[in-house]
C-alpha positions as CSV (number, residue, x, y, z in Angstrom):
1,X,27.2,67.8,-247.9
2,X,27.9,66.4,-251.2
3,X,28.8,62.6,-252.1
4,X,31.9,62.5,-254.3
5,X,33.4,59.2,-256.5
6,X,36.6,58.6,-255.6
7,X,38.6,56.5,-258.0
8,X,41.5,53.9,-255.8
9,X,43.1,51.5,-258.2
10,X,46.0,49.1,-256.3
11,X,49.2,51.4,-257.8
12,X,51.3,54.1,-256.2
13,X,49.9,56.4,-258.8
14,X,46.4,55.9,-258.1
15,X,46.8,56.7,-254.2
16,X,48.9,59.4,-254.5
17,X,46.3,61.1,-257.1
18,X,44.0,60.2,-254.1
19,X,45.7,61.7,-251.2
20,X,44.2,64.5,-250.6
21,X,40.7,63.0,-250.6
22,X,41.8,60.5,-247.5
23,X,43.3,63.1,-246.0
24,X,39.8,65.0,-246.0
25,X,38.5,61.8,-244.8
26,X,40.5,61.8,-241.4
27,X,39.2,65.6,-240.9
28,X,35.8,66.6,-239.0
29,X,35.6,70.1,-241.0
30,X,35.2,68.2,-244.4
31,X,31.8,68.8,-246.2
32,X,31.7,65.9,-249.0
33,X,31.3,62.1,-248.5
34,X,33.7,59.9,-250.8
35,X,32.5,56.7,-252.5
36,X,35.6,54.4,-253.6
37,X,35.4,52.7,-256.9
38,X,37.1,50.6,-259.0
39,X,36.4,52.8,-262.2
40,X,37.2,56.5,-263.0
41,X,34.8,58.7,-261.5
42,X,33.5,59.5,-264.8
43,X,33.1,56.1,-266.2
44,X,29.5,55.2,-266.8
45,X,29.8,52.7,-264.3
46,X,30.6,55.8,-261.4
47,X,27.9,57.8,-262.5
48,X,25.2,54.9,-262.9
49,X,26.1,54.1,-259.1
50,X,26.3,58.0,-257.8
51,X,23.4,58.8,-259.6
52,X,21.2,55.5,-257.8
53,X,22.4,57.3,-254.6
54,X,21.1,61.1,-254.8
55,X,17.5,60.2,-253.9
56,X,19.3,59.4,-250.9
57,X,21.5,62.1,-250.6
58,X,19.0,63.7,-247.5
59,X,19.7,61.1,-245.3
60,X,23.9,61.2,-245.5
61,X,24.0,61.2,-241.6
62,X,26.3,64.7,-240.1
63,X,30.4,64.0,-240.2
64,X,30.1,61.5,-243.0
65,X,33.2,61.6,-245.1
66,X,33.3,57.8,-246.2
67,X,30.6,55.9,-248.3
68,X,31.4,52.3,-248.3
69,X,29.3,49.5,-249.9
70,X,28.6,46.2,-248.0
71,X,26.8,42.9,-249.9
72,X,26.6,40.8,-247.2
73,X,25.2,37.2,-248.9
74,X,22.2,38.7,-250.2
75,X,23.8,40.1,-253.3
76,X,22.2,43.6,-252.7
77,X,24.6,46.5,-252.2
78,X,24.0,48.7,-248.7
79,X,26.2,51.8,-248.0
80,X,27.8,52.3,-244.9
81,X,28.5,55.7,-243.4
82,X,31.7,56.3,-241.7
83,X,33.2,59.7,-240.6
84,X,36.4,60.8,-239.1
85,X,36.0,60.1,-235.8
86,X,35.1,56.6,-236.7
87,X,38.3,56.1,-238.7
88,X,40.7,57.9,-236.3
89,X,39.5,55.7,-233.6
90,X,39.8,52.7,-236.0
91,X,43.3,52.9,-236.7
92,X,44.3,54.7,-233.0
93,X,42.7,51.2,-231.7
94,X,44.5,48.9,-234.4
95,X,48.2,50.5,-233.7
96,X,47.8,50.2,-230.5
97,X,47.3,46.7,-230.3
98,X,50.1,45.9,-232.5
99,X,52.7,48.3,-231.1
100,X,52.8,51.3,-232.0
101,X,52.2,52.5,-236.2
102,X,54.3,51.7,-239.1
103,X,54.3,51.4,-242.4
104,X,51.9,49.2,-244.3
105,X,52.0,47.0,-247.8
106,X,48.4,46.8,-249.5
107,X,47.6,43.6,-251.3
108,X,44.1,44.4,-251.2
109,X,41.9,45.9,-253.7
110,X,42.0,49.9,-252.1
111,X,38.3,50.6,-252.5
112,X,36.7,47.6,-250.1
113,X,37.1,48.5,-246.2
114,X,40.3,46.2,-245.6
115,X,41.9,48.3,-248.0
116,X,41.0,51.5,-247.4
117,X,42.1,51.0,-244.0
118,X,45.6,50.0,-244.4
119,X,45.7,53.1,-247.0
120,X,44.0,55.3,-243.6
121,X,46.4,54.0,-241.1
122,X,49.5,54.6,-243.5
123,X,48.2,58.1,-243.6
124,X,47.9,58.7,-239.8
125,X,51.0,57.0,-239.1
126,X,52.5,59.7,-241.9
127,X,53.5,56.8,-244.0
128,X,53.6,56.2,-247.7
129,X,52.2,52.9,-247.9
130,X,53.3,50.4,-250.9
131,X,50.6,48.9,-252.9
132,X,50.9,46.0,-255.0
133,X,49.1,45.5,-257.8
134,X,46.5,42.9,-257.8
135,X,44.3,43.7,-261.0
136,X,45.5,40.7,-262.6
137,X,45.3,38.2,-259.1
138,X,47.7,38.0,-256.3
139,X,50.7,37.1,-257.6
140,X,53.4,35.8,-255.1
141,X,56.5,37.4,-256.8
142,X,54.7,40.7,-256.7
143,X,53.9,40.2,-253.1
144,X,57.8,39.2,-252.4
145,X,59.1,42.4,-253.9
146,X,56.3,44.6,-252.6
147,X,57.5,43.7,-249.5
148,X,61.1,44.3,-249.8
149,X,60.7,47.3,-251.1
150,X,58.5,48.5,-248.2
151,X,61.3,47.4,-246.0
152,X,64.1,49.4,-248.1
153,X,61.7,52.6,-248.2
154,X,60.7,52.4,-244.9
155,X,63.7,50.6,-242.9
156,X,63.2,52.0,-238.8
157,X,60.0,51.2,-238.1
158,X,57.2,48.5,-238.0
159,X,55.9,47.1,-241.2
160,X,52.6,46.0,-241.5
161,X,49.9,44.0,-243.6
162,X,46.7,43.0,-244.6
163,X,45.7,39.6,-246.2
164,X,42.5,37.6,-247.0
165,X,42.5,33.7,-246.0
166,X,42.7,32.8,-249.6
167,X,46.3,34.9,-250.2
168,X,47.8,33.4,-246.9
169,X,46.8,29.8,-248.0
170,X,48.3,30.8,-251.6
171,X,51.1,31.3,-250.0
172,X,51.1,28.3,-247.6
173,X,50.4,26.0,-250.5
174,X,52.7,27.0,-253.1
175,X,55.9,26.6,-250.3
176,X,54.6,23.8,-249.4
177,X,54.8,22.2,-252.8
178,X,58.7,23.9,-253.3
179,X,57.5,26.5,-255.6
180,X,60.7,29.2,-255.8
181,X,57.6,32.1,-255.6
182,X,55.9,30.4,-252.7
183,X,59.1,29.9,-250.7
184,X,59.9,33.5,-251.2
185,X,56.5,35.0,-250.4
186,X,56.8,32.6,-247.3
187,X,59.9,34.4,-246.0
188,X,58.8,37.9,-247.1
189,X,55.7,36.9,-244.4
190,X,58.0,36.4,-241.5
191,X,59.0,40.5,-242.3
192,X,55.9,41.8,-241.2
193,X,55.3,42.7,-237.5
194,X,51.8,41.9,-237.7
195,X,50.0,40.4,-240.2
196,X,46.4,41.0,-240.6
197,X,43.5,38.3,-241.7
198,X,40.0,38.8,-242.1
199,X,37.6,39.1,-244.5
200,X,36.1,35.5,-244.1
201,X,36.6,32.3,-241.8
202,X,40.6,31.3,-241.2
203,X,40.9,27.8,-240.5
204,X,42.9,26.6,-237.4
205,X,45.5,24.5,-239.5
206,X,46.1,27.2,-242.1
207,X,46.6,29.5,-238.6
208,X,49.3,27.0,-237.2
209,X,50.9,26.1,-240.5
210,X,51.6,29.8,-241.4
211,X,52.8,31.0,-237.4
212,X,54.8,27.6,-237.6
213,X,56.5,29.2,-240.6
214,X,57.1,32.1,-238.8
215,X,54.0,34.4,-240.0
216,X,53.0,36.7,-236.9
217,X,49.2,36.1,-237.7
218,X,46.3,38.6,-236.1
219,X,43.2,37.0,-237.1
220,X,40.5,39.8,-237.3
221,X,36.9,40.4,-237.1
222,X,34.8,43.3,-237.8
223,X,32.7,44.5,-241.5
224,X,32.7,47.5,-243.4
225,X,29.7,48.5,-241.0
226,X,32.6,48.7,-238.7
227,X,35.8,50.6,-240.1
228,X,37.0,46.8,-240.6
229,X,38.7,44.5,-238.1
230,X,37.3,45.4,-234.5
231,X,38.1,42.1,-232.8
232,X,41.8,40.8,-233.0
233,X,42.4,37.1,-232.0
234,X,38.6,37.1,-230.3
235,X,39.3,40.1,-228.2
236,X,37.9,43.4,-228.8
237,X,40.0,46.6,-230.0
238,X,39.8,49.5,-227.5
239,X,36.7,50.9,-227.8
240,X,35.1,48.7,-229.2
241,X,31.9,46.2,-227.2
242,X,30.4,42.8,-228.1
243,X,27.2,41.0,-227.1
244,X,25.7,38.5,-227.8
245,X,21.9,38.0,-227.9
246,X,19.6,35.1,-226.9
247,X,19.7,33.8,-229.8
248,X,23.5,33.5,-230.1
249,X,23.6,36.7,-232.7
250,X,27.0,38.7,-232.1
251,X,25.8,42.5,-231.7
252,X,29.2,44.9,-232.0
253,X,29.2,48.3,-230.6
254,X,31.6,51.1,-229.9
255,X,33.9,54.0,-231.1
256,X,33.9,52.6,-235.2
257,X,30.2,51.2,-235.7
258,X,29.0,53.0,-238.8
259,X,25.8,55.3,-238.9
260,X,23.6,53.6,-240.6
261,X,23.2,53.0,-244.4
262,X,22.7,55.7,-246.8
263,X,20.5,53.8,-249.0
264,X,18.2,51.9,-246.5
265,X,17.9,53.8,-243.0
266,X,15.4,52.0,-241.5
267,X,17.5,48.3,-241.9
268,X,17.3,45.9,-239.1
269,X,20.8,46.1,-238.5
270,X,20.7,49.4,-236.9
271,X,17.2,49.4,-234.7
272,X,19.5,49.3,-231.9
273,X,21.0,52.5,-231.1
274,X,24.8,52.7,-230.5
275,X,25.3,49.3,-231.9
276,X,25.1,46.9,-235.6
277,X,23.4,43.8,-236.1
278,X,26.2,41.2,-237.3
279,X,24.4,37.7,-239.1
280,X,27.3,36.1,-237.2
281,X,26.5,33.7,-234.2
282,X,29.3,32.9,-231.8
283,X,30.2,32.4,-227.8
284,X,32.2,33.3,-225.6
285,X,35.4,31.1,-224.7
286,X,38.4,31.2,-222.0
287,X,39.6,28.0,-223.6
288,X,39.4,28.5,-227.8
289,X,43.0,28.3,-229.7
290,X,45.6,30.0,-228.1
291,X,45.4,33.2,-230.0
292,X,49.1,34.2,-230.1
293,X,48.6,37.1,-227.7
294,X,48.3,35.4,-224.3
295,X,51.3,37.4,-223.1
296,X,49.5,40.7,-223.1
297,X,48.3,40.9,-219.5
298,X,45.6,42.5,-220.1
299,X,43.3,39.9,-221.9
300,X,45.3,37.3,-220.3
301,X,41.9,36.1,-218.4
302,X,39.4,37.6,-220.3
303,X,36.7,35.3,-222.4
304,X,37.6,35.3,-226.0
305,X,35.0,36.1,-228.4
306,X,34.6,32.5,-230.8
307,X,32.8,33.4,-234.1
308,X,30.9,30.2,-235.3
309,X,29.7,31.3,-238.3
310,X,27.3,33.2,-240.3
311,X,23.0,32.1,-239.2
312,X,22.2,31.9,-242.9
313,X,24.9,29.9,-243.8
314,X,24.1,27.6,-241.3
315,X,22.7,23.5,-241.9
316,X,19.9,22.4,-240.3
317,X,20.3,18.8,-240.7
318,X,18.3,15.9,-238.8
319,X,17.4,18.8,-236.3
320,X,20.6,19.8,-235.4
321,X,22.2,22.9,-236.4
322,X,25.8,22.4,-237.9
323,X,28.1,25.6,-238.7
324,X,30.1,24.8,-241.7
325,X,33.1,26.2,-240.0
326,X,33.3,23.6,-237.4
327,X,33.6,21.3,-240.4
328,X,36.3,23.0,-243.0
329,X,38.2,23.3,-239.7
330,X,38.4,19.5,-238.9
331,X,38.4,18.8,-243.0
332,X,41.0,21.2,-243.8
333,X,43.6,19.1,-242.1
334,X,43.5,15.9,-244.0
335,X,46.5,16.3,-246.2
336,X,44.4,15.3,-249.8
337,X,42.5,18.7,-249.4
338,X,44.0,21.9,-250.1
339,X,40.9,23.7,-249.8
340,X,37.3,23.0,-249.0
341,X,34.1,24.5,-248.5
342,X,30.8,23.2,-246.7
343,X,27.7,23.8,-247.8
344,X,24.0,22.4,-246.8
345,X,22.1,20.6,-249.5
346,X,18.4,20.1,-249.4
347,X,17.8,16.4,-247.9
348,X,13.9,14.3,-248.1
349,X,15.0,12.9,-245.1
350,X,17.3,15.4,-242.8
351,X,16.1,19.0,-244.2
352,X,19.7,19.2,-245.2
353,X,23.0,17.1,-245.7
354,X,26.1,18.4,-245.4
355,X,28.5,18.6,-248.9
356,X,31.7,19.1,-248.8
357,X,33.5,20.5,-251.6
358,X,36.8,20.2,-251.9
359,X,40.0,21.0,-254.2
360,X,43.0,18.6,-253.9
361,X,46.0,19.2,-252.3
362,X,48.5,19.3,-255.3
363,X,51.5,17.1,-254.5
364,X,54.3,18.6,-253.7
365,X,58.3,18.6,-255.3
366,X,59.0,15.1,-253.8
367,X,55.8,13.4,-254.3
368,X,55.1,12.0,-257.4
369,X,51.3,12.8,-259.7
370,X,51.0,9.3,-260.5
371,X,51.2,8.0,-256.6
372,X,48.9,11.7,-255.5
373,X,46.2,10.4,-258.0
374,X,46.4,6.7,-257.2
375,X,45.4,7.6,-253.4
376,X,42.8,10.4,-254.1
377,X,39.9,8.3,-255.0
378,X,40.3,6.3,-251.5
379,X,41.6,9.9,-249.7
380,X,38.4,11.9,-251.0
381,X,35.4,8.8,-250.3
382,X,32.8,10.3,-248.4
383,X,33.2,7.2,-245.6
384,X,36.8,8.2,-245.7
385,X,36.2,11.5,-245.1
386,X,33.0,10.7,-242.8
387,X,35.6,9.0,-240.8
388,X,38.1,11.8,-240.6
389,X,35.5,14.4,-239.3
390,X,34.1,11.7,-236.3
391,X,37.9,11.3,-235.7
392,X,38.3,14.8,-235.0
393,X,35.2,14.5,-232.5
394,X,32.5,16.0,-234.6
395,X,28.9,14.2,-234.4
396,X,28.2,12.0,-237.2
397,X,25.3,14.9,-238.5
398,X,28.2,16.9,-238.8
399,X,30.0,14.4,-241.6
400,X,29.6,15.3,-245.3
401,X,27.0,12.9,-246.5
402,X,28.4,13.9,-250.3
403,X,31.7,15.0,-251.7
404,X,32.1,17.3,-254.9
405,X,35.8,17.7,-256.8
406,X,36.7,21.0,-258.2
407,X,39.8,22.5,-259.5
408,X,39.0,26.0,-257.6
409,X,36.6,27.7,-255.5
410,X,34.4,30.9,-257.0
411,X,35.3,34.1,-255.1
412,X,34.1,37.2,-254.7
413,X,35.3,41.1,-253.4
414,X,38.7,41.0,-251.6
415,X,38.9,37.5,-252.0
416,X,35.8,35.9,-250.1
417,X,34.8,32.2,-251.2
418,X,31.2,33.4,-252.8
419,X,29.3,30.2,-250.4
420,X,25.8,31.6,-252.7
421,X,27.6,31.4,-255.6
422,X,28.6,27.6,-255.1
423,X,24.6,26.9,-253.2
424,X,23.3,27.9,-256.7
425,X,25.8,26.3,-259.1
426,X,25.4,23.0,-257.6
């Protein structure tokens, strides 16, 4: 087999000049393994990352047609194999659960997972899917017009997408505040059969806020290691099986797990035949958040997978672990934040304290800067907000023991908030 670059920019152009390559993707007979970048395939940039694969090229495991790289949190790139089968069963399993396939918008950069899946499932479905251009950020008028003309090309079917937490809260926030873009972006989400979010942590009030506006959310679950999404709403797409070790570790196994990395074959995350080592912990729950899909009688008394967060982002403080999730959750609905982050700090006394760090809530069309800025310094105290988080029934090791203003968060990839980045910067 050979490895091939395969160029995927976020335009019409770019994926049609790709076409036939992810059509060789979805086919068993195919002898060469495509890498999607960002750059031509004969930049210097291609060609430096090809070239630190070769010495690798041996162990390309049989059927591979899709090279996809992974970070996780330490930084270092790892390089999932995928091959037909595991991409066919990916997007069999994903149209299924949401009806039957349509057509698809992309908002997402094409050459990450998330993306190259929505491009996949346009393919098998024998769609043309519309891609908007996000090379210069996610802009909401371009997201509003990307989706009506997906809707005037494609006008019988279902219509699909795919969005990262920070988009859908771009969204949220900007209608919120009366913004004409945000207001129309808004409606354009209530278009969409299903909308897909994944990528990183969605938190509950963003989830209510955006199906209150009429958003049909499907929060997924998965990693490149997996085709993508594998869990939808905590409940796991055909095929696909979840465990959950001793130590709380979510293990995920089935029809799309990847095999192996090219670059490091004996990684931990694979001793286990037949299955991939997440760096999630979670539970299982029959009483999380209603999940939107308690109609579908066939989960309708299953447990529902409940992911808590990743192990190495969790805070040991005082001798009790915290997940930072639990704790955007309950912060993200004070109406001064528009979005926050927790983080652990190293603490003399606990091992760690937790910090939140926050970004205003701008005020919106019918509340004025000068009363917003008068009631942020008492809205953002850490007692204040100390008090908020025991409100919401959070032990008091769980309340941010500090509190840092920014105007924005650092992100990273499809839209991730980069959590090291922040650790190192502060």
């Amino acid at each position: 087999m050979q490895l091939r670059a395969l160029t995927l920019l976020p335009t019409q152009e770019s994926y049609r000049h790709a076409y036939p390559c992810l059509q060789s993707m979805l086919r068993d007979d195919t002898t060469t393994a495509f890498l999607p970048l960002p750059t031509p395939a004969d930049s210097e940039e291609s060609t430096r990352t090809l070239a630190s694969l070769q010495a690798y090229h041996n162990h390309l495991a049989p059927h591979t047609t899709l090279i996809v790289a992974t970070s996780g949190t330490t930084g270092t790139p790892k390089y999932a194999q995928l091959g037909a089968h595991q991409l066919r069963a990916s997007a069999t399993a994903t149209h299924h659960v949401l009806g039957g396939p349509g057509a698809w918008l992309l908002p997402l950069p094409p050459y990450h997972i998330a993306g190259i899946q929505v491009l996949l499932r346009s393919l098998a479905a024998g769609y043309e899917p519309v891609l908007q251009d996000t090379r210069h950020g996610f802009a909401l008028s371009d997201f509003a017009a990307a989706t009506t003309q997906l809707l005037d090309s494609t006008p019988h079917t279902r219509h699909y997408t795919s969005l990262v937490p920070t988009q859908l809260h771009k969204i949220v926030s900007a209608a919120q505040r009366g913004d004409a873009d945000g207001l129309a972006a808004r409606t354009a989400l209530t278009y969409f059969d299903a909308i897909l979010v994944g990528g990183a942590a969605l938190s509950t009030d963003l989830l209510h806020t955006a199906r209150t506006a009429g958003a049909h959310i499907v929060c997924t679950y998965g990693a490149s290691e997996t085709a993508g999404g594998c869990v939808y709403d905590g409940y796991p797409l055909p095929g696909t099986r979840v465990d959950i070790d001793e130590e709380g570790r979510i293990w995920l196994g089935g029809d799309t797990i990847a095999s192996g990395y090219l670059n490091m074959p004996d990684h931990i995350a694979w001793r286990r035949p037949g299955w991939f080592r997440t760096d999630d912990h979670g539970h299982w729950n029959t009483s999380c958040t209603d999940s939107g899909r308690r109609d579908n009688k066939e989960i309708l008394h299953s447990p529902r997978l409940c992911v808590d967060g990743r192990l190495d982002d969790a805070i040991c403080s005082g001798g009790l672990t915290i997940f930072p999730h639990v704790v955007e959750n309950a912060l993200a609905t004070h109406p001064a934040i528009s979005q926050v982050v927790v983080i652990g700090k190293p603490d003399a006394r606990l091992g760690e304290h937790v910090t939140a760090v926050i970004v205003p809530a701008v005020p919106s069309a019918n509340t004025s800067v000068a009363a917003t800025t008068d009631n942020l310094a008492d809205a953002l105290t850490v007692e204040s907000l100390r008090h908020w988080v025991s409100a919401a029934g959070l032990p008091p090791t769980a309340a941010p023991r500090e509190v840092i203003i920014r105007a924005d968060l650092p992100v990273k990839g499809i839209g991730k908030i980069d959590r090291r980045h922040l650790r190192d910067i502060l």
